[in-house]
C-alpha positions as a Markdown table, in Angstrom:
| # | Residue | x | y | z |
|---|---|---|---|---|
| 1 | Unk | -87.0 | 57.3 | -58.7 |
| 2 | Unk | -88.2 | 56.2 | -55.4 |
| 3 | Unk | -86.1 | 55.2 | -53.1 |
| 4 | Unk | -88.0 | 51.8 | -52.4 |
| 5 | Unk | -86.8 | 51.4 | -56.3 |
| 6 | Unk | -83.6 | 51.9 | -56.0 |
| 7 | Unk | -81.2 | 49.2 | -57.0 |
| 8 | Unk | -78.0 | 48.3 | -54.8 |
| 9 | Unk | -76.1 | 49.5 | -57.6 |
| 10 | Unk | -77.3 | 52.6 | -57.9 |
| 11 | Unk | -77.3 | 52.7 | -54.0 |
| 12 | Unk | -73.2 | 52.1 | -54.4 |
| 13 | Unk | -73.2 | 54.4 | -56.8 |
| 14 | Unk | -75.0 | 57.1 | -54.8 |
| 15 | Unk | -72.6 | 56.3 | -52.2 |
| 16 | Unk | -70.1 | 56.7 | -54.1 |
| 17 | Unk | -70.9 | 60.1 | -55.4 |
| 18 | Unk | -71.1 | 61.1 | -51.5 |
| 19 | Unk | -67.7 | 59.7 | -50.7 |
| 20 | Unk | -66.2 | 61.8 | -53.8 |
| 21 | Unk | -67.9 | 65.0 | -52.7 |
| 22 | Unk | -66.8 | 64.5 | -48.6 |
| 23 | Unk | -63.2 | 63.6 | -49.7 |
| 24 | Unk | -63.0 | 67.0 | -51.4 |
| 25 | Unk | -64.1 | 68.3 | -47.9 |
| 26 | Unk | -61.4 | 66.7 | -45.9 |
| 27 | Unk | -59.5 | 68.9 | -45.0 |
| 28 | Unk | -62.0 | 71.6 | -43.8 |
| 29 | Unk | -63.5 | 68.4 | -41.6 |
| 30 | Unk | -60.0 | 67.5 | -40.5 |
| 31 | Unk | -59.5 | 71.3 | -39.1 |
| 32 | Unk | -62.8 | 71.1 | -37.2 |
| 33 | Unk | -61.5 | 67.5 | -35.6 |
| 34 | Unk | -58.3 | 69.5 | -34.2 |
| 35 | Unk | -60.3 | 72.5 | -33.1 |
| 36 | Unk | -62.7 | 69.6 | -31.0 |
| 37 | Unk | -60.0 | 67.7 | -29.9 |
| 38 | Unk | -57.7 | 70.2 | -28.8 |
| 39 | Unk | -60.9 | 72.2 | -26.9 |
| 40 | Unk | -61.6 | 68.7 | -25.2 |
| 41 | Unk | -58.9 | 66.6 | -24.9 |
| 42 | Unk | -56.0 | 68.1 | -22.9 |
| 43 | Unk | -53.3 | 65.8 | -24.5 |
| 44 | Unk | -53.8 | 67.5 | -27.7 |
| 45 | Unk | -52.8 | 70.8 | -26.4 |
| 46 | Unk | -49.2 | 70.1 | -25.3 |
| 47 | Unk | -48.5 | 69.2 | -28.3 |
| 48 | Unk | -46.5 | 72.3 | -29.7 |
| 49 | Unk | -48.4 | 74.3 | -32.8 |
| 50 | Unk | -45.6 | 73.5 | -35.6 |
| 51 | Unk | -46.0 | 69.5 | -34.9 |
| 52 | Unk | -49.3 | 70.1 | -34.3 |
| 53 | Unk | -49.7 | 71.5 | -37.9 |
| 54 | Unk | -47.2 | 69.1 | -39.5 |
| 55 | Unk | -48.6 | 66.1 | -38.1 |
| 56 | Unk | -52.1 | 66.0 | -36.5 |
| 57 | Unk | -53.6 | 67.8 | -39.3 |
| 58 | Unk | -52.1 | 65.3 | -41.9 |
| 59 | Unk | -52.7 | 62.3 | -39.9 |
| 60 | Unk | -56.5 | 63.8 | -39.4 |
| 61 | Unk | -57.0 | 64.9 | -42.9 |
| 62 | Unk | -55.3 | 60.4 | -43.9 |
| 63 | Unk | -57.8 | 59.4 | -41.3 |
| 64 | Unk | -60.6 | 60.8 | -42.5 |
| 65 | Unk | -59.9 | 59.8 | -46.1 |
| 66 | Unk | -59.4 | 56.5 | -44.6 |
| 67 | Unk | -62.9 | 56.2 | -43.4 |
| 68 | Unk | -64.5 | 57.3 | -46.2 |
| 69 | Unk | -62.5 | 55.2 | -48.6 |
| 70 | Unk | -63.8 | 52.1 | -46.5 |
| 71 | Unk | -67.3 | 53.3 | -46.7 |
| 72 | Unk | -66.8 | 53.5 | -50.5 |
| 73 | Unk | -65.7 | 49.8 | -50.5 |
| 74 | Unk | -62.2 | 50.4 | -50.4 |
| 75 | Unk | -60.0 | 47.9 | -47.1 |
| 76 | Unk | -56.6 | 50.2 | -46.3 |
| 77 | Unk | -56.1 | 49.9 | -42.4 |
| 78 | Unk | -52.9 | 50.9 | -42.9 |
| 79 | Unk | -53.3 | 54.5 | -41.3 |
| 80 | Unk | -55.2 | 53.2 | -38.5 |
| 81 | Unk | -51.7 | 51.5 | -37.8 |
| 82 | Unk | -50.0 | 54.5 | -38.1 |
| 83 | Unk | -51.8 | 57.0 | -36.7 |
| 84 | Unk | -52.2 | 55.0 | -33.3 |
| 85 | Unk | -48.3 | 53.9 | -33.1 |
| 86 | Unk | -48.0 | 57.7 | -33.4 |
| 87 | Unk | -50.2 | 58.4 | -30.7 |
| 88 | Unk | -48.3 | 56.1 | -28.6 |
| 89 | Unk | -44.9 | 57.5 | -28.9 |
| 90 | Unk | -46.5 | 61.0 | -28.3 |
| 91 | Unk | -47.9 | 60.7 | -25.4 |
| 92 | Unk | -51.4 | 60.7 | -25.9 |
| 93 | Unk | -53.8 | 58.4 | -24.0 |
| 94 | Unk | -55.4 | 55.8 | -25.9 |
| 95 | Unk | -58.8 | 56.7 | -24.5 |
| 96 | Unk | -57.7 | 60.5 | -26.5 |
| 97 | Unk | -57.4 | 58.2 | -29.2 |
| 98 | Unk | -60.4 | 56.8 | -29.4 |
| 99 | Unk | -62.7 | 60.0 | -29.0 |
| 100 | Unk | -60.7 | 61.4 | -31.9 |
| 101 | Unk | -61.9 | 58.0 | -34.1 |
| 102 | Unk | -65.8 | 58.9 | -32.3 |
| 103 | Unk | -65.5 | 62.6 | -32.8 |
| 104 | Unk | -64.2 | 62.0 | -36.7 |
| 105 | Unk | -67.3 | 59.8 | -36.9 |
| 106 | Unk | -69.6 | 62.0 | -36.1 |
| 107 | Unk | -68.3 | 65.3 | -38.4 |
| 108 | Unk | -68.4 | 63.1 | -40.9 |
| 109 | Unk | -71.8 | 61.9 | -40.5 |
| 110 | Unk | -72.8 | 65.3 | -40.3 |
| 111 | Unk | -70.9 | 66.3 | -44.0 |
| 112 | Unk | -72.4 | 63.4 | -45.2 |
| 113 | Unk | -76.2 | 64.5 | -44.3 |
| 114 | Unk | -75.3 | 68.2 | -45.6 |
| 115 | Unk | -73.9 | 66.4 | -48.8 |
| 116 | Unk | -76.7 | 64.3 | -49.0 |
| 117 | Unk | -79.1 | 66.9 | -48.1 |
| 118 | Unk | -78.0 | 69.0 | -50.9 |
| 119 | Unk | -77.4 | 67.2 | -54.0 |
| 120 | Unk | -79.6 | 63.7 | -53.6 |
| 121 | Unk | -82.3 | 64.4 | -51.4 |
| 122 | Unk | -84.0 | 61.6 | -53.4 |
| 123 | Unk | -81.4 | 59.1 | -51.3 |
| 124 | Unk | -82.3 | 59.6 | -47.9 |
| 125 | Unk | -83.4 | 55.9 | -47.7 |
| 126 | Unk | -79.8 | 54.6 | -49.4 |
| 127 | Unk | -78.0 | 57.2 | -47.3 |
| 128 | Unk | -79.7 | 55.3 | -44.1 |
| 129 | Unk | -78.9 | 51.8 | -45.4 |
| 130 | Unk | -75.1 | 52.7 | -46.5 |
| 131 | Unk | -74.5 | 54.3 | -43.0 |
| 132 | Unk | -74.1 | 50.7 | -41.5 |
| 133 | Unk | -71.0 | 50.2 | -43.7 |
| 134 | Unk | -69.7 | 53.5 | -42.4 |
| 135 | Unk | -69.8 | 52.7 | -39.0 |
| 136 | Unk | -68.4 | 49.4 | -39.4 |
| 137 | Unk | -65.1 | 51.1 | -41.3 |
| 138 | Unk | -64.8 | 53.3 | -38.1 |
| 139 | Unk | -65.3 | 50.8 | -35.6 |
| 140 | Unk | -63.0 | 48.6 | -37.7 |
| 141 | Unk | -60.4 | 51.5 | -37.7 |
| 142 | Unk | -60.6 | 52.0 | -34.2 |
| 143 | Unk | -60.4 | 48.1 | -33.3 |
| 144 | Unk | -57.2 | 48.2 | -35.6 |
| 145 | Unk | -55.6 | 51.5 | -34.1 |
| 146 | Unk | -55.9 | 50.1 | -30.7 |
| 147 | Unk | -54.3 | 47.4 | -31.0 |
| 148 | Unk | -51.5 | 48.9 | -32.3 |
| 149 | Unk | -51.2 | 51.5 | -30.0 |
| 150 | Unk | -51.1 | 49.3 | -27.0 |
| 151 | Unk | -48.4 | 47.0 | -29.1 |
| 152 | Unk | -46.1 | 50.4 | -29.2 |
| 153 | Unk | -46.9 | 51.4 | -26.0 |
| 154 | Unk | -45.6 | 47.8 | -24.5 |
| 155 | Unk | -42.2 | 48.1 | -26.9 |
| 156 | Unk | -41.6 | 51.6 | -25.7 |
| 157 | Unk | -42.5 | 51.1 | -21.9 |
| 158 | Unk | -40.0 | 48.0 | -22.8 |
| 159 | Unk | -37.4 | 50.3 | -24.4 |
| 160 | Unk | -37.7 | 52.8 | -21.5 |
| 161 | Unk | -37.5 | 50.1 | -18.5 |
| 162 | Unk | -34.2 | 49.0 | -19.9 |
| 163 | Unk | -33.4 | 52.3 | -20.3 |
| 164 | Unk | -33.8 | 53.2 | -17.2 |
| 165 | Unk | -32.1 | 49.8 | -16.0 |
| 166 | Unk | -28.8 | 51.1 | -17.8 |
| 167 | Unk | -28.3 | 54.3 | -16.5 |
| 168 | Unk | -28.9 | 52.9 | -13.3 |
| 169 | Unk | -26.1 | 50.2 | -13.6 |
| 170 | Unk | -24.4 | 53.5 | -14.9 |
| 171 | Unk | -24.8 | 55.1 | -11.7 |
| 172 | Unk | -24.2 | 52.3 | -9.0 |
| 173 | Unk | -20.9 | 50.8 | -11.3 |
| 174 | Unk | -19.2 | 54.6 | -10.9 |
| 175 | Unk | -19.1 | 54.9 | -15.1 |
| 176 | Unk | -22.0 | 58.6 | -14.8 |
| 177 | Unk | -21.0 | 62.0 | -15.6 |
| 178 | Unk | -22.7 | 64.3 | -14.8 |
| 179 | Unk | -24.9 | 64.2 | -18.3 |
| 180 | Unk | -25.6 | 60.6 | -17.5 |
| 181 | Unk | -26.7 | 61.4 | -13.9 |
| 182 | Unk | -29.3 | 63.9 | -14.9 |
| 183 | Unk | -30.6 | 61.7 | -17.6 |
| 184 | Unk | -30.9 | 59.1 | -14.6 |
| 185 | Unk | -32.9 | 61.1 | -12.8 |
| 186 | Unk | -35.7 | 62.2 | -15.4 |
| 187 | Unk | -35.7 | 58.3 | -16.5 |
| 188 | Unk | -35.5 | 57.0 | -12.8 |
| 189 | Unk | -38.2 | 60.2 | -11.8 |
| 190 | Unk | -35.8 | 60.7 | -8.7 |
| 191 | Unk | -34.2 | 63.9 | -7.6 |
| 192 | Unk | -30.8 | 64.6 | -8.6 |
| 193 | Unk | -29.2 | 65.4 | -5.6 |
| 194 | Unk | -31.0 | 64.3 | -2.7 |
| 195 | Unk | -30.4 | 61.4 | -0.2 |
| 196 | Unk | -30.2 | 57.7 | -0.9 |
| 197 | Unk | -29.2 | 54.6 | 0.4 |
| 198 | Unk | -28.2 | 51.8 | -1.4 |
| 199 | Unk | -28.6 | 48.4 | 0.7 |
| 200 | Unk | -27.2 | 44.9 | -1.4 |
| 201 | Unk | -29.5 | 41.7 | -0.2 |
| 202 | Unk | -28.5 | 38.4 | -0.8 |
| 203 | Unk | -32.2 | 36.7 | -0.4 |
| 204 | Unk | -32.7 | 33.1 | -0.5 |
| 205 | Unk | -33.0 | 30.9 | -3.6 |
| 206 | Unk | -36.2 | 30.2 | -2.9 |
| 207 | Unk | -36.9 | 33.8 | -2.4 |
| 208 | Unk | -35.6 | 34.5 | -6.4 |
| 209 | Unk | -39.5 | 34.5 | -7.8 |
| 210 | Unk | -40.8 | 36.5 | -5.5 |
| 211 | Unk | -41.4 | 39.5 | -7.3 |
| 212 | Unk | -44.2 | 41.0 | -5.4 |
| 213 | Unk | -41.8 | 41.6 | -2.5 |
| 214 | Unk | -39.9 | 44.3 | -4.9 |
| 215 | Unk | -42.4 | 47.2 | -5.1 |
| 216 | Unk | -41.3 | 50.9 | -6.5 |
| 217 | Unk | -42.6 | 52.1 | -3.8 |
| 218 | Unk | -43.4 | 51.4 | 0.0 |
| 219 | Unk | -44.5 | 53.5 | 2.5 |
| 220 | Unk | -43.6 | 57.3 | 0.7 |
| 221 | Unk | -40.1 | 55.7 | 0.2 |
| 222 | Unk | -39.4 | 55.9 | -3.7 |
| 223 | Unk | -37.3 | 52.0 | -4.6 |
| 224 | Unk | -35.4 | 51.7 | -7.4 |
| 225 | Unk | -34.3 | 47.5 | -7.5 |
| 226 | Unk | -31.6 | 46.0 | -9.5 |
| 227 | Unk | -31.5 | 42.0 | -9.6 |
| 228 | Unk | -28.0 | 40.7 | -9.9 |
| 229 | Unk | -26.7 | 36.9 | -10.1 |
| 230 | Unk | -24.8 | 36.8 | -6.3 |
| 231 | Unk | -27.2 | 39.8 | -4.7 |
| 232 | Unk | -29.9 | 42.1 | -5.2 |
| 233 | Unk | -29.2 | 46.2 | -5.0 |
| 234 | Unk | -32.0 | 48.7 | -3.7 |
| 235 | Unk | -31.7 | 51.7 | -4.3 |
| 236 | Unk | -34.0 | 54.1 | -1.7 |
| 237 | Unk | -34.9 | 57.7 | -1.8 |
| 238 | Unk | -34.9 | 58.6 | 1.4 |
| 239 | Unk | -36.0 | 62.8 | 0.7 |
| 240 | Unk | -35.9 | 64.1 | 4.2 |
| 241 | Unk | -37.1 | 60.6 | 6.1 |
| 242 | Unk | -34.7 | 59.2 | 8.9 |
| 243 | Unk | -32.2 | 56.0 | 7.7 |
| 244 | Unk | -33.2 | 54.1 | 11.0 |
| 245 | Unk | -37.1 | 54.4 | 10.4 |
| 246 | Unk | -36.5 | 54.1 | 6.6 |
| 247 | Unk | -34.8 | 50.5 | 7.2 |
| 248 | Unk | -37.4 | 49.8 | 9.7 |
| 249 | Unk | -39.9 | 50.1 | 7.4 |
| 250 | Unk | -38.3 | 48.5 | 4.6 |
| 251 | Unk | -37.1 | 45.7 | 6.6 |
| 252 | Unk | -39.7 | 42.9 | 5.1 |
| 253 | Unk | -38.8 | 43.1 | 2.3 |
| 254 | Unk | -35.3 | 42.7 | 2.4 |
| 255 | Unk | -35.7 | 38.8 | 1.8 |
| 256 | Unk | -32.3 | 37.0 | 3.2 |
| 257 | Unk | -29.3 | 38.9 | 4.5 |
| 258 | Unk | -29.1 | 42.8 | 3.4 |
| 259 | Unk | -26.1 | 45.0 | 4.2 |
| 260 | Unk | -27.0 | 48.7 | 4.5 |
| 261 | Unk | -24.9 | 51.7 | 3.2 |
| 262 | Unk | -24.4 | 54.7 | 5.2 |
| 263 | Unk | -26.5 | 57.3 | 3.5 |
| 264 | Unk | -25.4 | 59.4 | 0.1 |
| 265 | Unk | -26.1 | 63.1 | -1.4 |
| 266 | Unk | -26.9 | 63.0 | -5.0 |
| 267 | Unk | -26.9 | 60.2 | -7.5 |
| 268 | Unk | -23.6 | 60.7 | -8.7 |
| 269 | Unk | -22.3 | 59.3 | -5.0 |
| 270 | Unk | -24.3 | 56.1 | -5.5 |
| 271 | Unk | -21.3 | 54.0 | -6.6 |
| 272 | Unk | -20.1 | 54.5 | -3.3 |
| 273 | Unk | -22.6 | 53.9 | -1.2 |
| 274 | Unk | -23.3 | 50.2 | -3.2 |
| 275 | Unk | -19.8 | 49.3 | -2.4 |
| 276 | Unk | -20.0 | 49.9 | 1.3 |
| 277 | Unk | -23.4 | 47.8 | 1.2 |
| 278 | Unk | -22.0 | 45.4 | -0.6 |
| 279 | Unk | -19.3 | 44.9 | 2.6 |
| 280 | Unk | -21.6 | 45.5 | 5.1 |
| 281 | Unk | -23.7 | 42.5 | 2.9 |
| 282 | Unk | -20.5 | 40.6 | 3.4 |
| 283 | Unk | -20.5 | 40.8 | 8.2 |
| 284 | Unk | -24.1 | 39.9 | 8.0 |
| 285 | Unk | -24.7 | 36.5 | 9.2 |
| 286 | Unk | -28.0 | 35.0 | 8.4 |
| 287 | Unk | -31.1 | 36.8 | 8.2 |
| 288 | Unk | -29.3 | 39.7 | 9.5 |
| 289 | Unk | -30.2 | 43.1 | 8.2 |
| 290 | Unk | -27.2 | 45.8 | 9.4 |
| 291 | Unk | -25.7 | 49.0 | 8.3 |
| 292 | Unk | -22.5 | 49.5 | 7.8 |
| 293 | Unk | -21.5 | 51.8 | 10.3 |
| 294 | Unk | -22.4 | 49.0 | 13.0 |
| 295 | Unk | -19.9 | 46.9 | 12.0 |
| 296 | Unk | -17.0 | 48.7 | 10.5 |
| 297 | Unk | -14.5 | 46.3 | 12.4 |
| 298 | Unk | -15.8 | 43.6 | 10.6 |
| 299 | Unk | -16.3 | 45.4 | 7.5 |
| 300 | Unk | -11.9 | 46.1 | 7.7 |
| 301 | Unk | -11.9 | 42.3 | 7.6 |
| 302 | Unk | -13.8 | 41.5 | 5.0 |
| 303 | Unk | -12.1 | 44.5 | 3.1 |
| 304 | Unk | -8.9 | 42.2 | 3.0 |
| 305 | Unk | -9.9 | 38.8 | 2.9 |
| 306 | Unk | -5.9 | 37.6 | 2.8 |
| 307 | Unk | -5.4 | 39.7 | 5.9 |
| 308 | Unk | -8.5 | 38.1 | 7.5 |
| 309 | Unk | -7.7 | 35.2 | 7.0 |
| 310 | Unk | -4.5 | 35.7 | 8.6 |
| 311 | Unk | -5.8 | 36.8 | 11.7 |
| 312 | Unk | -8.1 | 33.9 | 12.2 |
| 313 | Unk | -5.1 | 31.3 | 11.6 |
| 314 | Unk | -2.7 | 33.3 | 13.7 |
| 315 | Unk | -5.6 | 34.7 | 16.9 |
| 316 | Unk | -7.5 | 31.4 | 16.8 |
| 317 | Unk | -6.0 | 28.5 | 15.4 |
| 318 | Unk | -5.3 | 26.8 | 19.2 |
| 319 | Unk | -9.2 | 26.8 | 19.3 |
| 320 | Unk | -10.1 | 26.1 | 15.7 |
| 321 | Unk | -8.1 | 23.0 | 15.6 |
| 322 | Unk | -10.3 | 21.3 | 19.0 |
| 323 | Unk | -12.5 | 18.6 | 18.2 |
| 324 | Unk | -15.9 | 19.8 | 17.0 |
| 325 | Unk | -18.0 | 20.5 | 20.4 |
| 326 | Unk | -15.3 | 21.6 | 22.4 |
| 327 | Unk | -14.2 | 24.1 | 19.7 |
| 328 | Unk | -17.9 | 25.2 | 18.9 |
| 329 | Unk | -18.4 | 26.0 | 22.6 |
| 330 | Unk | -15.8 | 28.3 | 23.3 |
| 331 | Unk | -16.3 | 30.0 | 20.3 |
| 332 | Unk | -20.0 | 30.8 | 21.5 |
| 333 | Unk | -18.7 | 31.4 | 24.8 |
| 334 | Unk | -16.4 | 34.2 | 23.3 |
| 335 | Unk | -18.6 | 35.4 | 21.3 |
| 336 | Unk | -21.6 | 36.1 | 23.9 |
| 337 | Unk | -18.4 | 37.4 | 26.9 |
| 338 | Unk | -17.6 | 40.0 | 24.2 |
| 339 | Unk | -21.5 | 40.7 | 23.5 |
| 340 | Unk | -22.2 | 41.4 | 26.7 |
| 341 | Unk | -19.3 | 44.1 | 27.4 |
| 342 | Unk | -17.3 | 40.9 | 29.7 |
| 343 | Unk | -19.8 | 40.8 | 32.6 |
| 344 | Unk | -20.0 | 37.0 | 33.9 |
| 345 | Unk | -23.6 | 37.6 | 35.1 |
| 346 | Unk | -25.0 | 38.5 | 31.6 |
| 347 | Unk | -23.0 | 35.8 | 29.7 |
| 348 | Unk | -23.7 | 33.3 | 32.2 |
| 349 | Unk | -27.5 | 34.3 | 31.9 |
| 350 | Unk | -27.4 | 34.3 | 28.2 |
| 351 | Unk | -25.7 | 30.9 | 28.1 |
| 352 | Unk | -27.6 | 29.4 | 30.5 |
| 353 | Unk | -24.7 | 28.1 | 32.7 |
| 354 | Unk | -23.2 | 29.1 | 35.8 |
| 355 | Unk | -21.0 | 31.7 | 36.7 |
| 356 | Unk | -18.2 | 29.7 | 37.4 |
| 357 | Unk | -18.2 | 27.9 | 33.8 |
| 358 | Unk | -18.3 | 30.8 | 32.1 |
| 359 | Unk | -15.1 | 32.1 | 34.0 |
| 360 | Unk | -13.6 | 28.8 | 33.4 |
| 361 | Unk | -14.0 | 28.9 | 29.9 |
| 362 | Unk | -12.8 | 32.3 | 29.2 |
| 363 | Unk | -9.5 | 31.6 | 31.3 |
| 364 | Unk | -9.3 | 28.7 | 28.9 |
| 365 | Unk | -9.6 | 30.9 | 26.2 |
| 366 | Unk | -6.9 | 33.0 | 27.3 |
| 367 | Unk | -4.7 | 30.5 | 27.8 |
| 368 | Unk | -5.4 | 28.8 | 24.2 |
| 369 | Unk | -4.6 | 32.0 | 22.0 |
| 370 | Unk | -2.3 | 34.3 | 24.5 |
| 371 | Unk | -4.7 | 36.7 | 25.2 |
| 372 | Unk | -7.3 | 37.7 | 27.4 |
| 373 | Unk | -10.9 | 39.0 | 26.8 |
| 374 | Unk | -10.3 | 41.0 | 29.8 |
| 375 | Unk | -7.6 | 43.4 | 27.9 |
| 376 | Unk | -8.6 | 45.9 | 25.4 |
| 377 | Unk | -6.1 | 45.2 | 23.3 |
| 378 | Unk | -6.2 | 41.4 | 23.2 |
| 379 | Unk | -10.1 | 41.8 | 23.3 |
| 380 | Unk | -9.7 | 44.0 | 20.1 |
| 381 | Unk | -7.8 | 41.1 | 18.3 |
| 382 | Unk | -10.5 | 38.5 | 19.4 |
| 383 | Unk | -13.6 | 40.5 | 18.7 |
| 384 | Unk | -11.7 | 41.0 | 14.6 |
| 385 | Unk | -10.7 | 37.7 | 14.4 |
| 386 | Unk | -13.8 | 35.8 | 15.4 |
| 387 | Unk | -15.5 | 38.2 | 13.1 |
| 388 | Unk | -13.5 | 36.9 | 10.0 |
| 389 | Unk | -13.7 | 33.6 | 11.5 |
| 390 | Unk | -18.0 | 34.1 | 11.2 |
| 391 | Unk | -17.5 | 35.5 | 7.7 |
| 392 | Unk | -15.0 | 33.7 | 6.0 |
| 393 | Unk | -16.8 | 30.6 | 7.2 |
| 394 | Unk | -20.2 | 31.6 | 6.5 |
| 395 | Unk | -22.1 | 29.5 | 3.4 |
């Protein structure tokens, strides 16, 4: 019959007939799609043989059927959906994906034409007007699997983030082993035992949404961020780079205050290090960034805020209980004399007053709270005490 005579049902029918014969051909096609893939696509070859056997060949041999089955009228896209959430939790790109769904196309097409070739050469023309519906059941199956591949691949980079999250907390709340430290590292992709720093920010409210400022890395440095309700924790992977340049470089984009640990070897030490930034956090005043080691009187103050408190009532109540400005001037006053190391000159320069007022106002000073700036000792006292004053009254 000539083709030109052929009517759509017999067409379907030849179809049909083609379908039957390439499904019985599956998997010899579906072995010829691995050998492609895993000569072309690099993905393919780490996965291991046995899994490689159990599942890829299977999943080929489904997706094959699958194409055919739509060519010969039949609507299951329920591989497609498997196959690609598959994909995802393997590993493999989605771009490897995709060839696979081009290459399967195309040994099929090429079965088909043998098929056809061989057993109704009379067909050529219904072979040409039923290869539209193929392509459509392939493109369909590709449109399908890709969508559900990039839907796993958001829940599991979901999954893994809060993974990663928890064994973090893990880490810088002191509750790791050592099992839970090296999973840490292969989730957090940071070395086990190299050096950190930990610095706790408290930024401003209005600073909350700015997420941009919190990148995983800047500058080589490797940043691992954890957002709590009262302060932020960075965590920093310092490798072999200096802590002075590190917070240098860091520095904007430590929004607010920040309070810098001294630094840590290994992961399993992080607890420690976010509880002396969390202190140090606690002597900054605003907008200050400082380590701890620069202030580790005031860090023993804040340590025992009963105790601090204390020493403010009892070093500089006489002063604390003037009225406002009077009060607030000689605290600046002490504050700048013990700033500038008790030279006259610098603290008169600084405060923009003469020599002689400056002079007055630490003998005034000395004769409020019973001791003088001029003695270690009582200098020692003063220096702690308006230290706890700063902090305990700080908003």
């Amino acid at each position: 019959m000539p083709n030109s005579a052929m009517t759509r049902s017999e067409i379907r029918a030849v179809m049909r007939n083609v379908a039957t014969r390439l499904l019985d051909q599956v998997p010899q096609l579906a072995d010829r799609l691995l050998v492609e893939l895993r000569g072309t696509e690099s993905p393919y070859r780490r996965i291991p043989e046995a899994v490689h056997r159990r599942d890829l060949e299977g999943a080929f041999r489904a997706g094959l059927g699958a194409v055919i089955q739509q060519w010969s009228e039949r609507r299951d896209l329920t591989h497609a959906v498997e196959n690609a959430t598959r994909r995802a939790e393997q590993g493999i790109p989605l771009d490897s994906l995709l060839r696979g769904y081009r290459l399967a196309t195309q040994i099929t097409w090429e079965a088909m034409v043998d098929v056809v070739t061989a057993e109704y050469p009379e067909a050529a023309a219904a072979v040409l007007r039923g290869a539209g519906g193929m392509w459509h059941a392939v493109d369909r199956q590709a449109v399908v699997a890709a969508d559900a591949y990039r839907r796993r691949e958001a829940e599991l980079r979901s999954r893994s983030a809060e993974r990663a999250q928890a064994l973090l907390d893990a880490l810088l709340e002191g509750r790791a082993d050592t099992a839970v430290v090296r999973d840490a590292a292969m989730a957090l992709e940071v070395p086990q035992f190299g050096r950190y720093l930990v610095i706790a920010t408290r930024p401003e409210p209005s600073d909350r949404a700015d997420v941009h400022r919190r990148p995983a890395e800047a500058a080589g440095l490797r940043l691992l961020w954890r957002v709590r309700p009262d302060f932020d924790l960075v965590v920093v992977s310092l490798a072999d780079r200096d802590p002075d340049r590190a917070i240098a470089t860091l520095r904007p984009l430590l929004l607010g205050r920040a309070g810098v640990s001294p630094p840590v070897d290994g992961l399993l030490e992080l607890s420690e290090a976010r509880r002396y930034a969390v202190v140090a956090l606690r002597t900054c005043r605003t907008g200050e960034t400082v380590r701890l080691d620069e202030r580790l009187p005031a860090a023993l103050a804040v340590s025992q805020p009963d105790l601090a408190e204390r020493l403010v009532e009892v070093v500089l109540r006489p002063i604390l209980d003037l009225d406002p400005p009077d009060r607030d001037i000689l605290l600046t006053t002490l504050s700048c004399w013990l700033d500038c190391d008790g030279s006259v000159t610098r603290t008169a320069a600084a405060l923009y007053c003469h020599r002689n007022t400056v002079f007055n106002r630490v003998r005034r000073i000395e004769t409020l709270t019973g001791r003088s700036p001029d003695h270690p000792r009582d200098a020692m006292e003063l220096t702690l005490a308006l230290d706890a004053y700063h902090i305990t009254s700080a908003p």
